[in-house]
N, C-alpha and C positions, 0 to 999 in steps of 0.2 A: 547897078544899084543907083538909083534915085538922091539928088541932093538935093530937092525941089522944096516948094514953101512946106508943105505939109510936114516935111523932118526935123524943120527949123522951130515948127509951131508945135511943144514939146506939149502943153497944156491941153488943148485941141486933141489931140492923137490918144491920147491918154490922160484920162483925169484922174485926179488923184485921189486915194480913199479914202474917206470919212468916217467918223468912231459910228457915226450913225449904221452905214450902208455894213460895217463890221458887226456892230452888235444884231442886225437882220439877219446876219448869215448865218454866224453864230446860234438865235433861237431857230432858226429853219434846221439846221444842222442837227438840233438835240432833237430839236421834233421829227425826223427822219429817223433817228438811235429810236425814239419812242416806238415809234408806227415799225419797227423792223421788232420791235418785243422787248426792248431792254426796260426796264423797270423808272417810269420819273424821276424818282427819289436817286437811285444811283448813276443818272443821266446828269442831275443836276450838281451832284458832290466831283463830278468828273474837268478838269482841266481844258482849255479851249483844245489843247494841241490833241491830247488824247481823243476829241470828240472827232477833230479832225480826220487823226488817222484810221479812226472808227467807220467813220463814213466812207471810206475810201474803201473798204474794202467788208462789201454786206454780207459776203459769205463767212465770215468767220464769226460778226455779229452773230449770226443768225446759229451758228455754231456755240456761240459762247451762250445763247437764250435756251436753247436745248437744253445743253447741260446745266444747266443752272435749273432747270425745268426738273431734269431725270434726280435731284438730289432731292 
């Protein structure tokens, strides 16, 4: 392992995150829930974290639009 400049130069290697580069992810995120069929309106009332683990896993989305569908 390496203890060369580039480990030293913490800023460089890794920049730090911005509310900006967050709130981009953030509306990409709900817009992905959108485009997979979940509803605007209940995309929007939904929490960062929840949107999160939403996205992470489109099968079950896709799962919960169904049934929400069949009722």
């Amino acid at each position: 392992m390496g203890t060369g400049r580039t480990l030293r130069k913490e800023s460089h290697v890794r920049p730090c995150k911005t509310p900006a580069g967050k709130a981009r992810r953030s509306k990409a995120q709900r817009a992905r829930l959108v485009k997979f069929g979940m509803k605007a309106e209940d995309v929007a009332r939904m929490g960062t974290e929840e949107v999160r683990v939403l996205v992470q896993r489109p099968t079950v989305v896709k799962k919960l639009v169904a049934k929400q569908a069949a009722k």
